[in-house]
Structures are given as C-alpha cells and as structure tokens.
N, C-alpha and C positions, 0 to 999 in steps of 0.2 A: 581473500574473500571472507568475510564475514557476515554470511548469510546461517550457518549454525546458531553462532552467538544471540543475534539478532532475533533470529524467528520465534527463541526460546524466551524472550523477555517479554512480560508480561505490558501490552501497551493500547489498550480500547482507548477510543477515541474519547479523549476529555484526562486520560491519565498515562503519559505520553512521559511523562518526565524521565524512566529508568532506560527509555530509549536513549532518548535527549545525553544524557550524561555518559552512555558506553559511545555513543557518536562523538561529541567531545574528546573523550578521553582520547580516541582513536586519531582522531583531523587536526588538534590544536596547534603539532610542531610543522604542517603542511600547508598551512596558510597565512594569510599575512595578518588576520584581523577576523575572529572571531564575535558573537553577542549574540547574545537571546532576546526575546521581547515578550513585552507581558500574556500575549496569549499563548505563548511558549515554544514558539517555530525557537528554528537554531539555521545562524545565518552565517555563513562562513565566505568569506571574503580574498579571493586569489586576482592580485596585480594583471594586468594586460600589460603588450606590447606597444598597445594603444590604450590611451584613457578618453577618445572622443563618444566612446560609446559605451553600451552595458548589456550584459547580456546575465541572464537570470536563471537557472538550470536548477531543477528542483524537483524532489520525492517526498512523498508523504510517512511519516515515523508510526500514525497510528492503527489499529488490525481491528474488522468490527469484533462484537464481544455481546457482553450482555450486563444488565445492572439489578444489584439487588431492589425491588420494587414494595414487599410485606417479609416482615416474616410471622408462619403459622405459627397458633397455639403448639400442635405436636413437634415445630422445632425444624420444620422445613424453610426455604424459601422460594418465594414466588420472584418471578424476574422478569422484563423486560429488555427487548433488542435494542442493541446499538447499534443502528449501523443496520445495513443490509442482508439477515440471519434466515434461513429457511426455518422452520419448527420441524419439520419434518429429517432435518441431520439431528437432531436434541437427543431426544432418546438415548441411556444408557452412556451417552459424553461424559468423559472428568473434563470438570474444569477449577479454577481457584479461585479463592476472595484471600489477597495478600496469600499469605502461605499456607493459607487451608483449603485441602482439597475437600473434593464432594463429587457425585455423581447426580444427573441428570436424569431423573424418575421418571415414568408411565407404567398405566397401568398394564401387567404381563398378558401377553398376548392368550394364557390360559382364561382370563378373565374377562375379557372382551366381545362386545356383541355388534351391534353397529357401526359402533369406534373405531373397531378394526376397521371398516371401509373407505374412512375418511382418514385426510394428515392431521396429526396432533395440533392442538392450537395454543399458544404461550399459557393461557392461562390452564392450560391442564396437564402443566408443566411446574419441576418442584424442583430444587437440587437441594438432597441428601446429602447433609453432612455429618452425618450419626449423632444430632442432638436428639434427646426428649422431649423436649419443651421448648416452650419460647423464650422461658426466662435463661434458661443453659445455651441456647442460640445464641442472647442478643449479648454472650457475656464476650463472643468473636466476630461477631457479624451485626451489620446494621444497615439499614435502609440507605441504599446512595453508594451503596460499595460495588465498585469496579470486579465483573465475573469475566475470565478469560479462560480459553481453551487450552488444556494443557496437552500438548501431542509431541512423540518424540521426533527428533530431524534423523531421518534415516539416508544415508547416502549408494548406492548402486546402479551398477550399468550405465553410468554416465547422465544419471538423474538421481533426482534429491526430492524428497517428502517431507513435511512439516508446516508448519501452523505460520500464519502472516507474512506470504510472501508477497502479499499485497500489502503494503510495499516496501516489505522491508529487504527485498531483492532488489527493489530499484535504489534504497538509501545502501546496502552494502555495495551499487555499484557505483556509486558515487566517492565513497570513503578509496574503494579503489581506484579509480580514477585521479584523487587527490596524493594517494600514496604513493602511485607510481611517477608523480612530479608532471601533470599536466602544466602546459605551456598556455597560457590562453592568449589570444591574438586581441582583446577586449576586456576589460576588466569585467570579471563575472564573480557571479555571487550565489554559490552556493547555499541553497535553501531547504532545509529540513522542515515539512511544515507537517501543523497538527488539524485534527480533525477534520481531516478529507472527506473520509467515510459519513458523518452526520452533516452534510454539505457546504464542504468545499470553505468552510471556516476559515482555518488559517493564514491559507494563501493568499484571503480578499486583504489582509494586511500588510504583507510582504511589497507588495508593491508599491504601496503609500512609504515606504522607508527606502527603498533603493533607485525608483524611478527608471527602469529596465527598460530599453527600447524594444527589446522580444526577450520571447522564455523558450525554454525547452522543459518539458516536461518528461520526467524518467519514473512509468509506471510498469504495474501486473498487470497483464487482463489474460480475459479469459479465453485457454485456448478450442476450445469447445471439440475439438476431437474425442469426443466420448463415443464410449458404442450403442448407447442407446439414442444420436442424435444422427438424423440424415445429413449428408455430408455437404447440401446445400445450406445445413444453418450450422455450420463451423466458421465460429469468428474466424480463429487461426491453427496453427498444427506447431505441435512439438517440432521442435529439430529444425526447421523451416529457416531459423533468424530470428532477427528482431522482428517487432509488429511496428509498423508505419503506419498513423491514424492520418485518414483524410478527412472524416468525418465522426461526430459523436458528439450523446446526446447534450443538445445545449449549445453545440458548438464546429463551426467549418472553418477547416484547419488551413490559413490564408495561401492560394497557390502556391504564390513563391517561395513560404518554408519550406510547404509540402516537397516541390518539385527538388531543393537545395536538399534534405535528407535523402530523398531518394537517389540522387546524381551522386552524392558524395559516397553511400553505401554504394554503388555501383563501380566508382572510378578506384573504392577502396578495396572491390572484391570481397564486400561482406553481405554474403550472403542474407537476405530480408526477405519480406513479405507483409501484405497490403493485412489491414483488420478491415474485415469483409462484412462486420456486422456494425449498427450503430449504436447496440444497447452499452449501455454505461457511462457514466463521463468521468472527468480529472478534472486537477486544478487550470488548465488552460483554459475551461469557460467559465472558472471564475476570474481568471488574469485579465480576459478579452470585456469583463463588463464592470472592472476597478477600477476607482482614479479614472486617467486618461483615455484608459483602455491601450493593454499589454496586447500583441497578437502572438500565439505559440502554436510550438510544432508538439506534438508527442511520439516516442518512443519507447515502447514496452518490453519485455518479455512475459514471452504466454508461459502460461499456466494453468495448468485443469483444477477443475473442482475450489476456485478460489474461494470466499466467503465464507469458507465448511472449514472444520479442524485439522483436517489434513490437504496439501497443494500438492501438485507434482510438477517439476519442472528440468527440462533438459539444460545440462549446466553448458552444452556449448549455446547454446540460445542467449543466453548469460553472458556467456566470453564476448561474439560477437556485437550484441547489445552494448558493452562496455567499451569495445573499440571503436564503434559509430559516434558513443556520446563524447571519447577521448576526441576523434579528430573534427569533431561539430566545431566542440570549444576552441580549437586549437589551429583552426582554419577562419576561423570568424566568419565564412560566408553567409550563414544562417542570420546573421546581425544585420549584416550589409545588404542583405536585398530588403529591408526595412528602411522607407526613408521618413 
C-alpha cells in the first residue's frame, strides 16, 4: 500500500505531475505498455486473456487545494479554491507553495464582532508566509502557484488520517492491484487521470485514446458517519466495505454493472454496502457523455471529512475495496454483460 506516500505529495488539480511520476516509478515493471498524454492522465496498459474487448479501470491523481490569486502590499497572499474547499476548514491551516510553508490567517476571535457569526469567506482569507512586503513575497511566490494542504498521515486502530485520500486511496489501490500480478480476463487499461476535482477533465480524454467498451471507476467518497449528521443522511459508514454507487450526480449507474459488482462482492464474501446518498459525482459521468459514450460502474472507499486537510479511513475498507476491483478485472463479467 502506498497510500502514506501518496497522500503526502503535493498534487491540486492542474499540477498532478509529482503524482504522475511516483505512480510510474511504482507500475512501470508490472505492465506491458505504459504512456502519458498531453493533459497528463497516466495510462497503463496490462494484456487480457482476451483481446475482443476492453475494459478501462481508473482513479483520479489530483486532491482539491487552492491557488495563489494577489499578493498584498504587507506580503500576504490572497487565494482562490480549486476544486471543492469549505472556507470555513481555512482558518489557522499550514499549507505550501512548492516548498514554502505558511499559514492560513483570520482575524482572532479576540477581535471579532459580527464576523464571528457568520463562516469566513475566501476573500477575508490570507496565507502568512512571514514576508513584509510585497516585493520580499514576490521574490517566492507568484500569482498562479499551486497552494496544498500539508497534513501528517497518521496510522492507528486499524485507520489512517491524512490529506488526498480522495483519490489517492483509490490510485494506491490500483498500483496494488497491479503489483500483486492481476490476471485480466480483457485487455484493460489502467488509467491515472487528472483533474477530476475541477470537472471531470481528464477522463473526457481517456477514452478518445483507448476506446473501452465499459469502465470501472475506483473512487473516495464520503462516508458521512459524522456525529453531528442524522443517521438518515449518511452516505456510507467506516468499516461496512466498499461503497457501490447506483446512482450519482450526473449519472445512473447502467443495471447490469450495477447488479455484476454487487453479485460478484457477494459470491466473493466481501463484505459492501450501497452509497445511499447522490451528492458528488466521478469520472463515469464524464465516460457515459465522451466519444461514443463509455457506461461505468463505481467502487469506492468511504472516508470522512473528505475535501478538508485531514480524511479518515478504515484500512480494512481498503483491503476489501482492493479485492472486489482485483476479481472485477480478472473475471471479465463487468465487460460482458455490455453488448
């Protein structure tokens, strides 16, 4: 597993590359046929049993973040969301621009009148990176630079914390999936794709290059088992499995994949469970309106507090997730009820 590695590499949506290259480095003696393409998906290519078909299986490399937008006379900078950011997690955050840290400024709640009542709003948001000025700012930092979350991965009781495990839980389950010498019954093609998070980008390409009869989609979502949320609006729950999407926004997920993951986790004894909610989407409602039109299934593991600087996720959720997507591939049925 290399979800530590991963979650710790700096990769918002648009600057993806330090991902791209530790995935490389990792897949390259595990496949038959590796290549990037200009918007900088990474596509990795493993033989079938059969070559009458094709099968597309894929996770996204990039974590939302933020982007330098001004910077102030006193040597701050003003920023803008990538991707889908509360303002109200901001507050007091480190994050970095390349390898300078800073922190994530408001004003102290000593000082506060009304402000306090209401959530913080991007623009009255600054990250402190202990310059003076603007001129001593702009001599590290400039307008258009990539701001990420810097959080540590902490491991215990059989769950893991840290930064982009959306999705880079689902790209480290892929890498293993490929290391442990998956078999595929179809020539499939492993797809690392970019900018998911600022909508669904990358993938609308992927599929103009390989020509997939279906996909399978290997996401985070969110497992909404929080304690401040009633128990009838929990997507999913720790520990439970995998997540099994029938529905999501943008997109219904065609019966017969649906009902083929579900029977397979069932006749596999791995443990799952349905996402019960329809907020969010993945790259399958961009597959289903590219080209020809791709139909996919999705497969996640939940995790809390996704989109925020720290995720929490049960690693057997993980394990399971990882063995559903090894015998998807490796069974071909998910291909075959596509005609």
């Amino acid at each position: 597993m290399y979800l530590r590695e991963l979650s710790t590499i700096p990769g918002v949506s648009g600057d993806e590359e330090r991902v791209r290259e530790f995935i490389r480095s990792k897949i390259e003696n595990f496949v038959d046929d590796l290549f990037g393409d200009r918007m900088g998906n990474l596509i990795a290519f493993k033989k079938g049993k059969d070559s009458s078909r094709r099968l597309l299986v894929s996770a996204h490399m990039d974590e939302v973040g933020l982007i330098v937008s001004k910077i102030e006379k006193d040597g701050k900078a003003a920023f803008l969301p990538v991707g889908g950011v509360d303002p109200r997690i901001l507050p007091g955050k480190v994050v970095q621009v390349k390898d300078l840290k800073g922190v994530i400024g408001y004003k102290p709640v000593h000082l506060q009148d009304r402000e306090g009542k209401t959530p913080p709003k991007f623009e009255n948001l600054r990250i402190d990176f202990g310059f003076s000025s603007k001129e001593e700012a702009e001599k590290h930092i400039s307008v258009g630079d990539y701001v990420s979350f810097v959080s540590d991965y902490v491991e215990g009781n059989g769950r893991v914390a840290g930064k982009a495990f959306d999705d880079r839980a689902g790209c480290s389950l892929l890498i293993d999936v490929l290391e442990e010498g998956v078999e595929p019954a179809y020539d499939t093609y492993f797809a690392f794709t970019v900018q998911e998070e600022t909508g669904l980008r990358g993938s609308a390409v992927v599929v103009e290059q390989i020509n997939p009869n279906c996909a399978l989609v290997v996401e985070t979502t969110t497992a909404g088992d929080n304690p401040e949320l009633e128990k009838q609006r929990w997507a999913t729950h720790l520990g439970d499995g995998p997540a099994i999407t029938f529905y999501h926004r943008g997109y219904v997920i065609p019966g017969k994949i649906f009902r083929t993951i579900v029977d397979t986790a069932k006749a596999m004894g791995i443990p799952f469970q349905m996402k019960r909610r329809s907020a969010g989407g993945t790259d399958a409602a961009r597959y289903a309106r590219t080209a020809y039109g791709v139909p996919a299934g999705v497969v996640s593991v939940p995790a809390r507090y996704i989109h925020s600087p720290q995720s929490v996720l049960d690693l057997n959720d993980y394990r399971n997730t990882m063995k559903l997507v090894k015998v998807l591939v490796e069974e071909g049925k998910i291909v075959e009820v596509i005609r």
